[in-house]
C-alpha positions as CSV (number, residue, x, y, z in Angstrom):
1,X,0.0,0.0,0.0
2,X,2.6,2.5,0.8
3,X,4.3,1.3,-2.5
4,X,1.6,2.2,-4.6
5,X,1.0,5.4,-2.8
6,X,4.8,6.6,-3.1
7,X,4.6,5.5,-6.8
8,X,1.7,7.6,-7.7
9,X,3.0,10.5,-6.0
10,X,6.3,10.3,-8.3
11,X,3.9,10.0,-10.8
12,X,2.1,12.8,-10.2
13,X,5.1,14.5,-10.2
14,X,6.7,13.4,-13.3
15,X,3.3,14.7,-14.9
16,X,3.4,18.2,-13.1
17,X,6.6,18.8,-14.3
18,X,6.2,17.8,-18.3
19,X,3.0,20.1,-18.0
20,X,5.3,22.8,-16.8
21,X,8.1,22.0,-19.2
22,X,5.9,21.4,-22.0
23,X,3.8,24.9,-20.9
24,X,7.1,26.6,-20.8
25,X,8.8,25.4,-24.2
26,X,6.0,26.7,-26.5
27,X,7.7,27.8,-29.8
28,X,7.0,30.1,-32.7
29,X,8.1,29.0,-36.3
30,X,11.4,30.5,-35.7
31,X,11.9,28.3,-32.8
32,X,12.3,31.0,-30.6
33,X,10.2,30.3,-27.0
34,X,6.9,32.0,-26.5
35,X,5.8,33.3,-22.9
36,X,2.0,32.1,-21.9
37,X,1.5,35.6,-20.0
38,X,-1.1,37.5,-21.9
39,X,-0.9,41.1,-22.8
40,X,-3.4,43.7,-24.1
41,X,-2.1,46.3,-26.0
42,X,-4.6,49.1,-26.7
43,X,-3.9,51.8,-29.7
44,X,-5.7,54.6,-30.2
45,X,-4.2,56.6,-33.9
46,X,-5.8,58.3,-37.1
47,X,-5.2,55.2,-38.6
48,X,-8.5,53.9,-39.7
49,X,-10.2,53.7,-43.2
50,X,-9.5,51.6,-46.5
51,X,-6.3,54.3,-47.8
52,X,-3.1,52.2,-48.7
53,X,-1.6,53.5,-45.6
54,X,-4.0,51.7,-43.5
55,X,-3.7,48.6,-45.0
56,X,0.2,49.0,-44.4
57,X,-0.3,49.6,-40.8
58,X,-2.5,46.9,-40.4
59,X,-0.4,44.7,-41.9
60,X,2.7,45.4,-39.6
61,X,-0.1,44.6,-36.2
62,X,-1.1,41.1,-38.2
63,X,2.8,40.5,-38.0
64,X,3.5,41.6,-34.8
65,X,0.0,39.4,-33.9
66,X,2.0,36.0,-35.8
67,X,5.1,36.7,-33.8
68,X,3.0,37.1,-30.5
69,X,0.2,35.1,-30.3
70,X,-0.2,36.0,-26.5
71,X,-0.9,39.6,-27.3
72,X,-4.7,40.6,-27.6
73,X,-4.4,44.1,-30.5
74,X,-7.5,46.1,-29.5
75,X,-7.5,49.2,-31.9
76,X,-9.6,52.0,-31.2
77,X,-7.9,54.3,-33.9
78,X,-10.5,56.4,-35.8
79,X,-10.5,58.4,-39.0
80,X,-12.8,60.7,-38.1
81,X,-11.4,63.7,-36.6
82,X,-14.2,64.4,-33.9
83,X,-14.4,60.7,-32.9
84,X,-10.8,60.6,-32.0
85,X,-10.7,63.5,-29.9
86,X,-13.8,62.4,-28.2
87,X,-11.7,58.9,-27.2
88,X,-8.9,60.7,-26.2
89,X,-10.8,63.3,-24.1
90,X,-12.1,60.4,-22.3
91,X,-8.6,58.9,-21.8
92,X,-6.7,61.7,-20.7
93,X,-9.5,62.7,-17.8
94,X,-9.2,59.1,-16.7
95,X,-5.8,58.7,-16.9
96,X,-6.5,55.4,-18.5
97,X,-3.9,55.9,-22.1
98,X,-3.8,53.2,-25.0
99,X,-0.4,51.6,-25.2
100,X,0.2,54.0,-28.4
101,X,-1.8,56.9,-28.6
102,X,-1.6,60.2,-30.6
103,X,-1.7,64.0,-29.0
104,X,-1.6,66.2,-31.6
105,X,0.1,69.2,-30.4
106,X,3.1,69.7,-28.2
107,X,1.3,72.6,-25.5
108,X,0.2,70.9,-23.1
109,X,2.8,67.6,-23.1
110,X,4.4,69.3,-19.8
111,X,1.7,68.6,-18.2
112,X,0.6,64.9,-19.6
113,X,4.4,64.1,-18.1
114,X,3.8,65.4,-14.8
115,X,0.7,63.3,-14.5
116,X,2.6,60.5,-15.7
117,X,0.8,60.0,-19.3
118,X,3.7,59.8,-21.6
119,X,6.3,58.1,-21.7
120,X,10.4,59.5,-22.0
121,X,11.3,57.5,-25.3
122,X,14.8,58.7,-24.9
123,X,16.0,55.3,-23.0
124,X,14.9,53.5,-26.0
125,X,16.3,55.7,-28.7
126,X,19.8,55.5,-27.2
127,X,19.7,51.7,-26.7
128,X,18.9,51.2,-30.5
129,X,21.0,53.5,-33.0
130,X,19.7,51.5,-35.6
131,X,16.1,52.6,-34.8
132,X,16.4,56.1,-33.6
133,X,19.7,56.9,-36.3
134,X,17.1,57.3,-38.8
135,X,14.6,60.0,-37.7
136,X,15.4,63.4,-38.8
137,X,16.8,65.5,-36.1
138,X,14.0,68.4,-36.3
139,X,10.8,65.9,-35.7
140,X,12.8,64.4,-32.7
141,X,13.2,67.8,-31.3
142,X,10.0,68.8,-31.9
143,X,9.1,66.4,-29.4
144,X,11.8,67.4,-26.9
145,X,9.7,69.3,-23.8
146,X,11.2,72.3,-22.2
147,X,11.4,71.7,-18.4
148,X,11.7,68.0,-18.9
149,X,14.7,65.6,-19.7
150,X,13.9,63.3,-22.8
151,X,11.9,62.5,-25.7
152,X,8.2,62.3,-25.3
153,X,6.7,60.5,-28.9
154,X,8.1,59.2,-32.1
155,X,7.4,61.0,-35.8
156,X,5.1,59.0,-37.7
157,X,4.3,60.9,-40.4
158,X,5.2,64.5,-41.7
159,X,5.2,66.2,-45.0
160,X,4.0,69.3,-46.7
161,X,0.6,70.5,-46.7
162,X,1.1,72.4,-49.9
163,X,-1.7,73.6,-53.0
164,X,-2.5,71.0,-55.2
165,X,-3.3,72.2,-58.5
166,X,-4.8,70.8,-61.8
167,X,-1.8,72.3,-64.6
168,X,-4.5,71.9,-67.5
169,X,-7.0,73.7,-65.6
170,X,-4.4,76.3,-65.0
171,X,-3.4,77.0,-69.0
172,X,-6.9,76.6,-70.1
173,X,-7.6,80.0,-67.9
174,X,-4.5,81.4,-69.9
175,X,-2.3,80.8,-66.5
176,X,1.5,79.0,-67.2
177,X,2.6,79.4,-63.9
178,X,1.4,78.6,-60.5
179,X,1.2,81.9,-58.5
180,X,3.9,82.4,-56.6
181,X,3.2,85.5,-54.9
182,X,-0.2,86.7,-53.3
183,X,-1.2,89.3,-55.7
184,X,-0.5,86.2,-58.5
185,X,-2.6,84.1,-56.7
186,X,-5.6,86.7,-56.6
187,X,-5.0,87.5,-60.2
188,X,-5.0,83.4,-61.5
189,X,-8.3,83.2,-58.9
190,X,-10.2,86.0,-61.5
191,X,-9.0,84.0,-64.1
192,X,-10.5,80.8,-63.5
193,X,-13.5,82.0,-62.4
194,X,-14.0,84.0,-65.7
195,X,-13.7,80.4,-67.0
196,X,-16.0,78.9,-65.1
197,X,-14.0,77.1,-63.1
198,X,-14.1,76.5,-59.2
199,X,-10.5,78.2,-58.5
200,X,-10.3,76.8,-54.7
201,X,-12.0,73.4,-53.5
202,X,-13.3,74.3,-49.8
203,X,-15.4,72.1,-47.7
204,X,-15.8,74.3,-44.7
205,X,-18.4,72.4,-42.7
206,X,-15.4,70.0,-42.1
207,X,-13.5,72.6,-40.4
208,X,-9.9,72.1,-40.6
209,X,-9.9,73.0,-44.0
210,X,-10.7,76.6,-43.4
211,X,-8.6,76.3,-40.4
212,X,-5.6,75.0,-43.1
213,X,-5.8,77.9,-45.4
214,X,-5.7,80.1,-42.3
215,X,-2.2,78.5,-40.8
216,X,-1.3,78.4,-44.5
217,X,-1.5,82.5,-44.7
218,X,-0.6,83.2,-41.2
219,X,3.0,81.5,-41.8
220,X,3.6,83.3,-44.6
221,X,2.7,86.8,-42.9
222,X,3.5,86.2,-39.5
223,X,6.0,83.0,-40.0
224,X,6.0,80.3,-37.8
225,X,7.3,81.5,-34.3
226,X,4.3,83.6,-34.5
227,X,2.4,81.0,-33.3
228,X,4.4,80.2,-30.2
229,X,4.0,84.3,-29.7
230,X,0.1,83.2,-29.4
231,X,0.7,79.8,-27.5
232,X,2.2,81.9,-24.8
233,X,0.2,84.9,-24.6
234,X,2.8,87.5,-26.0
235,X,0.4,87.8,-28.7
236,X,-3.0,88.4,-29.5
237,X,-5.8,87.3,-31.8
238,X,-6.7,90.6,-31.7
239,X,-3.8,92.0,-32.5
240,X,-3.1,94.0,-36.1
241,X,-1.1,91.5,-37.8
242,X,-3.1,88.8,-36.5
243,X,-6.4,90.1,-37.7
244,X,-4.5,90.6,-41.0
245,X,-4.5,87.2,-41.3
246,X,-7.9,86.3,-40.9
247,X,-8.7,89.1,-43.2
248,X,-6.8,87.6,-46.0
249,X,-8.9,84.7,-45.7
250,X,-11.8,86.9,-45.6
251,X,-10.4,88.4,-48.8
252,X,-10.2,85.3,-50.8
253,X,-14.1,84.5,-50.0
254,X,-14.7,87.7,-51.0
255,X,-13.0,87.3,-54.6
256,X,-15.0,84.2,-55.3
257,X,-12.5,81.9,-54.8
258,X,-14.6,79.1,-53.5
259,X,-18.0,77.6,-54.3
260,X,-20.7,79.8,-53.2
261,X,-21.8,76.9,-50.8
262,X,-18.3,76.2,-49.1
263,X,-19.7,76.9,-45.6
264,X,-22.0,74.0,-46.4
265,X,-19.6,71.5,-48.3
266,X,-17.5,68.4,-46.6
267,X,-14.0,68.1,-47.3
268,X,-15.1,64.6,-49.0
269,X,-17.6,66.5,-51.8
270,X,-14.3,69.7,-52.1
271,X,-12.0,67.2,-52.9
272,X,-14.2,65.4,-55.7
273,X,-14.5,68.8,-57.0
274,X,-11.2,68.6,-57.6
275,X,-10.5,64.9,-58.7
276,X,-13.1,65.4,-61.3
277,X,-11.4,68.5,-62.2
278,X,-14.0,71.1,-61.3
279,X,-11.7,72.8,-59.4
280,X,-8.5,74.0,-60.1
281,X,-6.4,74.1,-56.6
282,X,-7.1,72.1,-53.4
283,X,-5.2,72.5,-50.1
284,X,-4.3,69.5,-48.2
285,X,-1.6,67.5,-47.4
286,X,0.7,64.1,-48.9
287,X,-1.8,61.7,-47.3
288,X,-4.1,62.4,-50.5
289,X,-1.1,61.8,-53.1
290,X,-2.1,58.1,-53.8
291,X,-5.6,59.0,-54.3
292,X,-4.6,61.8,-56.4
293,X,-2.1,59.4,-58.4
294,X,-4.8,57.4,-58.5
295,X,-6.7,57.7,-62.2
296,X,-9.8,55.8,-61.3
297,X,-10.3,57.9,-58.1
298,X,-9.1,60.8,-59.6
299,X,-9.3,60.7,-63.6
300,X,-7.6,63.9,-63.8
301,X,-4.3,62.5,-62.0
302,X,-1.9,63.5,-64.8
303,X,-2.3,67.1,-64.5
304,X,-2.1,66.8,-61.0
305,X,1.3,69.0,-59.6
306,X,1.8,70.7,-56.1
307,X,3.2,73.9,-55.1
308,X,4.1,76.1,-51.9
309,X,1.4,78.3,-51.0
310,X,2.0,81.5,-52.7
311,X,4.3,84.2,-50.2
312,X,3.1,88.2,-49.7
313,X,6.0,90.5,-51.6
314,X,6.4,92.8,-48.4
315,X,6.9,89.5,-46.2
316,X,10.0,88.3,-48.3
317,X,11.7,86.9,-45.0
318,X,8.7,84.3,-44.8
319,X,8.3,82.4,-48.4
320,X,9.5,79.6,-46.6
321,X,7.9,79.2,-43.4
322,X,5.4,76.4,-44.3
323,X,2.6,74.1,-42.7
324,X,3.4,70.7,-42.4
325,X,2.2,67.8,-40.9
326,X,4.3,66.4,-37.8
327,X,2.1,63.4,-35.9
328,X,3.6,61.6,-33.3
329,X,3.3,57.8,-31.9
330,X,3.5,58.1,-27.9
331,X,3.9,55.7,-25.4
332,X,1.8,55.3,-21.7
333,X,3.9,56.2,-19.1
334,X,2.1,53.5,-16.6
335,X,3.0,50.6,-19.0
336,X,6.1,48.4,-16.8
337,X,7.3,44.8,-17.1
338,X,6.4,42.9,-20.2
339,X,3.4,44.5,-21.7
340,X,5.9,47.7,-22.2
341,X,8.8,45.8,-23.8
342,X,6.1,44.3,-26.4
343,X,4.7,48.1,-27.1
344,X,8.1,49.6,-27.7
345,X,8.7,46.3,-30.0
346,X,5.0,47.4,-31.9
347,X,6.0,50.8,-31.8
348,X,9.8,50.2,-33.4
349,X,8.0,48.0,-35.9
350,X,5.4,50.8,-37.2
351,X,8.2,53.5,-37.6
352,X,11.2,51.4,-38.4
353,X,13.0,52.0,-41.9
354,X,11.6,49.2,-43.3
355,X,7.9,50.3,-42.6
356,X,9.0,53.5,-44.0
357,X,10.1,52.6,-47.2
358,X,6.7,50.7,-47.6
359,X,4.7,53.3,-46.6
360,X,6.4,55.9,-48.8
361,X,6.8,53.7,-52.0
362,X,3.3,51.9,-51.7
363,X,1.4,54.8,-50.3
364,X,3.0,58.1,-50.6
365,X,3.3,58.0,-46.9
366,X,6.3,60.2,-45.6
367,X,8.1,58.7,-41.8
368,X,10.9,61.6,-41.3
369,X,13.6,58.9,-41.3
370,X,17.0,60.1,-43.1
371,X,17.9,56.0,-44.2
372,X,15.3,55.5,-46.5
373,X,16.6,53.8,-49.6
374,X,13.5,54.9,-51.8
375,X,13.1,52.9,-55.1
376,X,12.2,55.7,-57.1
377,X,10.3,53.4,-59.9
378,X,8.0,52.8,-57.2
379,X,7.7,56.4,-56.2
380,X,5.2,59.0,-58.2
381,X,6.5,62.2,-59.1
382,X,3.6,64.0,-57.4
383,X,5.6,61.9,-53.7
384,X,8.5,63.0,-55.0
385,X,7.8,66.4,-55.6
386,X,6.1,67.3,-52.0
387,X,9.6,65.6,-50.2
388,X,11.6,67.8,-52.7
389,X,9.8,71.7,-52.2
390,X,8.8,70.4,-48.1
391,X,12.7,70.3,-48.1
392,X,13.0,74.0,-48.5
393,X,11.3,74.9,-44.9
394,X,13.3,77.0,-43.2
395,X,10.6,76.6,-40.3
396,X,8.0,74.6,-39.9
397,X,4.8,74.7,-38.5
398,X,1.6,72.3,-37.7
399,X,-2.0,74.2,-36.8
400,X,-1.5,77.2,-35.5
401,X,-3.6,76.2,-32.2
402,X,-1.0,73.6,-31.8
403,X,1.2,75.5,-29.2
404,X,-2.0,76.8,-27.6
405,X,-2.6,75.4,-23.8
406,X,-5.9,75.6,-24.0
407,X,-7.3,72.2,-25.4
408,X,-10.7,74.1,-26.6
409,X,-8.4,76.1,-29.3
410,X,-8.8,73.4,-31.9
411,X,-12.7,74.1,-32.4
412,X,-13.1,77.5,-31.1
413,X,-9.9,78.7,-33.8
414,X,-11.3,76.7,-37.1
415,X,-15.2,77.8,-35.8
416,X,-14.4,81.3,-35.9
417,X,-12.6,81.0,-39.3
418,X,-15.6,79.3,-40.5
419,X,-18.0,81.9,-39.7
420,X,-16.1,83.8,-42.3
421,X,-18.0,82.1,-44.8
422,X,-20.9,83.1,-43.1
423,X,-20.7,86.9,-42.8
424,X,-18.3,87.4,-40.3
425,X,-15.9,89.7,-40.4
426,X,-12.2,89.3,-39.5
427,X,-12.3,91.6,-36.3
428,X,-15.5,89.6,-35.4
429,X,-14.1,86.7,-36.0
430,X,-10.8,87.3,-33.7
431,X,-13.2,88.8,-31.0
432,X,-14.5,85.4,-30.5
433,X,-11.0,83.7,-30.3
434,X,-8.9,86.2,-27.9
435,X,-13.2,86.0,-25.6
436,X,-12.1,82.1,-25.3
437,X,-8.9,83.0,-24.2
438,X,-10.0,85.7,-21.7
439,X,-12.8,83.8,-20.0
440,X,-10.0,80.7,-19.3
441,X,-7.7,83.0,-16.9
């Protein structure tokens, strides 16, 4: 009896421990062990839709998913502006952050660090020189907070938000040039409208794009540290040069260069007006090139070029203080222990030179990394021409609300402009802005 019972205790044991062993040998088909401890990673990015860049980035989370079969992928991303923002609202008064999230704007990062929202990245781009040696020194700094050692997100997409312009359009009006100047740019606007042609495509009701012709004019009157004057209160909305700006905008509705029914009009209907070559200029940035490139989407792809937005003659020091588009990757700053190590591994993956190369020869999709080895047969000359002219930037700016503190900026800024469109005038118009300001001390 006590032969039997000793023998089914080693048993028992010898059956524990090949559970254990064979629990803790699990391999992936590179033979390298896997880990049973399960992980959620959580991302909340722009990156939603059916674009070519979408597909890319899904692609790189379907491998990362192979490689890591422990790892649930929930992805919260949105395309939609307003739903984003809603999301990460929610987050950021919870304090509960996806893995990889998106803050567009670098104002208020002091603060998301202090409450222990972000992440330092610097450890990580020091460790790996093969990673970090690649990003472009400007979009690392960008992200480099005053008052706080380190880097605080990773570039994941930039380039410049320029004027795309239909050429034929352009000589059928008698025009050979795209304007370079302001006055050349209000002259070619009478043009094609004596030609019957929509000179600007505007969907206002989506509101960035008014917002977008606004930065677009303020850099090029104001330049780009301007915007930091307004970030930090040195400046006014109400100010003279400021107001200048708005009424420059007001100026262009005024000329008729926009459909009558802008205010009304999505960004989705503006840009058909210009793939189907009812309008002669749209202003947007390189995540439309592959659409543009595009001849089924857009059948008038061939005269497709794109240009600087034109400079004002008495602000010569200016012409190249440009809007582009700088969005980040950034980490939680409560992720520790495994769950981290597998984020920054996701993270390297989607910004990594290899990603990069995809993104920009399969969908026109520009990482600032310096090592890309860009086949150029798979490049379109529209791509090539937006990294070749958004190398000339002697400064660089995003929105102009981006160095604004206050987070209610974003709708109360691109609101105002849009009431432009609806009768109101410039002084009006910055009123409203510097009142938002006011009311928040």
């Amino acid at each position: 009896m006590k032969i039997k019972k000793v023998m089914a205790l080693t048993l028992a044991g010898v059956l524990s421990l090949s559970m254990l062993t064979a629990c803790g040998s699990k391999t992936d088909s590179a033979g390298k062990e896997l880990s049973d401890e399960k992980v959620t990673i959580r991302l909340l990015t722009r990156m939603a839709g059916t674009s070519t860049q979408v597909g890319i980035y899904n692609d790189i989370i379907n491998e990362f998913k192979s490689k890591h079969p422990e790892v649930t992928i929930i992805d919260d991303s949105q395309g939609d502006e307003s739903a984003f923002n809603n999301i990460l609202t929610t987050d950021i008064a919870s304090g509960t952050m996806a893995n990889i999230f998106r803050i567009q704007g670098v104002a208020n990062l002091s603060d998301y660090i202090d409450n222990g929202l972000l992440l330092n990245l610097q450890p990580y781009l020091d460790a790996d020189k093969e990673w970090s040696g690649g990003f472009t020194e400007g979009s690392l700094s960008y992200y480099q907070v005053p008052g706080h050692e380190g880097t605080y997100a990773i570039p994941m997409e930039s380039g410049l938000i320029g004027v795309y312009y239909n050429e034929m359009l352009f000589k059928k009006a008698g025009i050979e040039k795209f304007p370079e100047t302001w006055e050349q740019l209000l002259d070619a606007i009478a043009k094609l409208k004596e030609n019957g042609i929509i000179p600007i495509a505007m969907g206002a009701q989506s509101t960035y794009m008014a917002g977008h012709l606004h930065d677009q004019i303020f850099y090029k009157w104001m330049g780009t540290e301007a915007a930091k004057l307004l970030g930090n209160r040195e400046m006014k909305w109400t100010d003279e040069g400021v107001v200048q700006t708005l009424q420059f905008e007001k100026d262009l509705i005024d000329a008729g260069a926009f459909d009558p029914s802008a205010a009304g009009i999505t960004d989705n209907i503006a840009l058909t007006q210009f793939q189907q070559g009812e309008a002669a200029m749209v202003i947007t940035g390189p995540w439309n090139i592959s659409t543009f490139t595009d001849k089924s989407a857009t059948p008038v792809s061939d005269n497709v070029k794109v240009a600087k937005f034109p400079y004002f003659e008495e602000k010569p020091e200016f012409k190249n203080q440009d809007m582009q588009i700088l969005s980040p990757y950034m980490v939680s700053g409560k992720l520790e222990g495994k769950e981290l190590d597998l984020t920054i591994e996701l993270l390297k993956m989607l910004t990594g030179k290899e990603a990069a190369k995809r993104f920009a020869e399969e969908a026109a999709f520009l990482i600032p990394r310096t090592d890309l080895d860009l086949d150029k047969s798979k490049c379109t000359d529209l791509f090539m021409q937006n990294v070749e002219i958004g190398g000339t930037s002697e400064g660089i700016g995003v929105d102009v609300f981006d160095f604004d503190p206050l987070t209610s900026m974003q709708d109360r800024t691109r609101n105002s402009i849009v009431s432009l469109f609806t009768g109101a005038s410039a002084q009006d118009a910055a009123a409203v802005i510097q009142a938002e300001i006011d009311h928040a001390k």
